[in-house]
Structure formats: C-alpha cells, structure tokens
C-alpha positions in Angstrom: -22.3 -21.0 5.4 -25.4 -21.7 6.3 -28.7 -19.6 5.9 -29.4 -18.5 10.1 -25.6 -17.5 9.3 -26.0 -15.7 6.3 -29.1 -13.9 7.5 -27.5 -12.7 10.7 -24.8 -11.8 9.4 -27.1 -9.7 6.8 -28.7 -8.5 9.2 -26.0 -7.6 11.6 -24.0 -5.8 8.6 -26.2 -3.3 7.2 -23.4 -1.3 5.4 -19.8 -1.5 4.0 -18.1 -0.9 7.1 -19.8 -3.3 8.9 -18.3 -6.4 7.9 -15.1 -7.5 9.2 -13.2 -10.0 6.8 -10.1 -12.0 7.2 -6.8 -10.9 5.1 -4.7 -13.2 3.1 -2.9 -14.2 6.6 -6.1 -15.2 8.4 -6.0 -12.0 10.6 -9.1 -10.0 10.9 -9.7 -6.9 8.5 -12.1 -4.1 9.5 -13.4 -2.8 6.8 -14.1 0.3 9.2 -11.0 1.0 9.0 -11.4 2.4 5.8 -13.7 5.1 6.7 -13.0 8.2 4.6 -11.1 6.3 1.9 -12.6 5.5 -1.5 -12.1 1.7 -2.3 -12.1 -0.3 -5.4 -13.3 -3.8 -4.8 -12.4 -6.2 -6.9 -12.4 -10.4 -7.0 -9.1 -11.4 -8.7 -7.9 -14.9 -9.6 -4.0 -16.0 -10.9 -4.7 -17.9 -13.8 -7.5 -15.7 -15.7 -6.7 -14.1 -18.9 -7.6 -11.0 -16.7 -4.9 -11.0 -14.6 -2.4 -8.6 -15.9 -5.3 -6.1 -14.4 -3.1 -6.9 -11.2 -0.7 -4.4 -12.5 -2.7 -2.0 -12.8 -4.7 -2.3 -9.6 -1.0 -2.2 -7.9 0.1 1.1 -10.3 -3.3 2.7 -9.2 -2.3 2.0 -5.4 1.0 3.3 -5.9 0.0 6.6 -7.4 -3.3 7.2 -5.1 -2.7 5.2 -2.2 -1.6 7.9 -0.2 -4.8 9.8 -1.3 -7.6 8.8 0.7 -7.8 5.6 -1.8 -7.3 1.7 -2.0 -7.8 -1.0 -3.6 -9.1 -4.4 -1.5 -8.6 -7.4 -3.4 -10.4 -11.3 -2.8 -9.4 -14.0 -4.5 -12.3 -16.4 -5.5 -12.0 -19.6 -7.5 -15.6 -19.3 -8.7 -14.7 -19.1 -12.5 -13.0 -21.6 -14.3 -11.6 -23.1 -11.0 -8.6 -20.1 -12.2 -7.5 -19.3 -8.3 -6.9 -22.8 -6.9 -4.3 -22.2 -4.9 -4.3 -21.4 -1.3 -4.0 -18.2 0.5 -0.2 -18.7 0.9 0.1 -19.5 -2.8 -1.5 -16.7 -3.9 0.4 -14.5 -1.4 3.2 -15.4 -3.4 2.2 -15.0 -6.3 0.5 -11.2 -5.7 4.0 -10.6 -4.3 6.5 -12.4 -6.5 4.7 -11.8 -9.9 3.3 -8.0 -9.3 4.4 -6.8 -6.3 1.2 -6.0 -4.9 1.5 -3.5 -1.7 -2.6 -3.0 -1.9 -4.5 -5.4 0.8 -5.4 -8.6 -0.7 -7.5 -10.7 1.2 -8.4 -14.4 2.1 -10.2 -16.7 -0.7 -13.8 -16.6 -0.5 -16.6 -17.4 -2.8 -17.9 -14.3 -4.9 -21.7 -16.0 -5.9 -23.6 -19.0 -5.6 -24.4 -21.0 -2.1 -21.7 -20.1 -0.1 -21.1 -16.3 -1.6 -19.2 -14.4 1.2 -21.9 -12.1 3.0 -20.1 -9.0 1.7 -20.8 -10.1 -1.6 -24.3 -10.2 -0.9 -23.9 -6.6 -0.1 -22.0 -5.6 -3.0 -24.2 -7.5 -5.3 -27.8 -7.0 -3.9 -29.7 -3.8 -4.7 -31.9 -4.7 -1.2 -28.6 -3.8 0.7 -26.8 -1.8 -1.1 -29.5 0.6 -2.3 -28.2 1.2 -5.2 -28.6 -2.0 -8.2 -28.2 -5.8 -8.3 -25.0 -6.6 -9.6 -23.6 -10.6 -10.0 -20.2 -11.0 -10.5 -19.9 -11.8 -13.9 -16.6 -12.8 -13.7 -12.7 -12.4 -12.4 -11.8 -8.6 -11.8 -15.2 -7.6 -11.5 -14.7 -4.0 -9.5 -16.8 -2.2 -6.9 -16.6 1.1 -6.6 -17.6 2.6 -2.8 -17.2 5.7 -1.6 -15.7 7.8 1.3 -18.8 6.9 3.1 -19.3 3.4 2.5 -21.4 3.7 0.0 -21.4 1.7 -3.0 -21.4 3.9 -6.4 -20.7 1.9 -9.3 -19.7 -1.1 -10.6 -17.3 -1.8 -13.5 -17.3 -5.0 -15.6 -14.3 -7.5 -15.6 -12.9 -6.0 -18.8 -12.7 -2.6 -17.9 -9.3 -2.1 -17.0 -8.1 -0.5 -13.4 -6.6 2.2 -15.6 -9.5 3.5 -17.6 -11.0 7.0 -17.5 -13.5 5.9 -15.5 -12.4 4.6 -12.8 -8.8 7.3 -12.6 -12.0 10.1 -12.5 -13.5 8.4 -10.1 -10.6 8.3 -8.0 -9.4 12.1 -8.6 
C-alpha cells in the first residue's frame, strides 16, 4: 500500500466502523455492520503453536454469538511465515480442522510496511484513543466495544477462554 493510500485511508476511517474489509471469499465486509455487537479481534495463523486458541474462539462464538458478540478473525503470515497458505487454504483449514462458524477474514499483514489500515487503528493510540499496541504475535486479541470503541487488548497467550475476556463478554 502505499503512503497517499494509507493516509487516506486513515483519514477517511476515523473509527472501527469505518473500515470496510474483504472476508476470506474476497467479498466486502462492513465492519458497520457490527454496530451494537462487542468484537474480539484477533490475527490468527495455522501453523503457530497458538493455534488450538481456534477452538476456543469458535466455543466462545458458539456460546455468545447470539448475544450481541463475535469474534472477527485475519489471518496474517507476519510471524514465522506460520499462515502461508492462501485464503482458500485456510478456509479449509478454519473449517475442516475447527469448524469455525465466526467470520474469518482475508490475509492481510498485521505490522510493518504494508500493515492493513485497520491495524493501524487497532494498534495506534493517535486513532484509537486509547494506547499503542503492536502485535506482538499470532492470536493477539482486540477487544472493542458495542460502540466501536476499542477497550483492551489481550496478549497472544491469553487464551479466548480466560476470565478476562468471558467477563468482558458477559
């Protein structure tokens, strides 16, 4: 991407529900269609030794899904080159090895030159307004709330299941 694209597109998106990403098919995804809904945000990869949180994200949607909740997944092969598959590939793996129902979307890069512009958002305290926050890793999770605003942010070890997060939710 390059920088006149990056800063319009900051500019342009001065919240969560202002971006509009693309899904794991290529089709566009609104994040304002998640008004009212909290949503864990999460960068996820298939060959991490973090990716059993997958069935946990997808036990979390099944039990609060229905509840004003969701969980948006984006696969990123930033770490250890441990999502190097394409979209279709890691469709069928989501689907094959966890069953995931939650909306998983489109690789995209989660830092560095070509970090996707909602992970500027997610990660810089100047648009977010609330802290600077690099991905440190796979299964890094952003926590925003019915409003769009982001509210926390849990490190890649912290499972989806934790006290934390399930009282977040509630």
């Amino acid at each position: 991407m390059t920088l006149f694209a990056l800063l319009t597109t900051s500019v342009v998106a001065q919240g969560f529900y202002d971006f509009t990403v693309k899904d794991i098919d290529g089709n566009d995804f609104s994040l304002a269609k998640l008004k009212g809904k909290k949503v864990l945000v999460v960068n996820v990869a298939s060959k991490c030794g973090l990716t059993p949180q997958y069935q946990e994200l997808q036990e979390l949607y099944a039990k609060y899904g229905d509840q004003k909740f969701t969980v948006l997944a984006f696969p990123a092969n930033n770490f250890g080159k441990q999502e190097p598959g394409s979209n279709a590939e890691i469709k069928e793996f989501c689907t094959s090895k966890y069953a995931v129902t939650f909306p998983v979307m489109s690789k995209i890069s989660v830092k560095g030159d070509d970090m996707h512009p909602l992970y500027h958002w997610l990660t810089e305290k100047k648009l977010n307004n609330l802290k600077d926050a690099p991905v440190e890793w796979n299964f890094q999770k952003f926590l925003i709330d019915e409003h769009g605003h982001l509210v926390d942010v849990i490190p890649p070890k912290e499972k989806p299941n934790s006290n934390k997060i399930i009282q977040w939710v509630e």
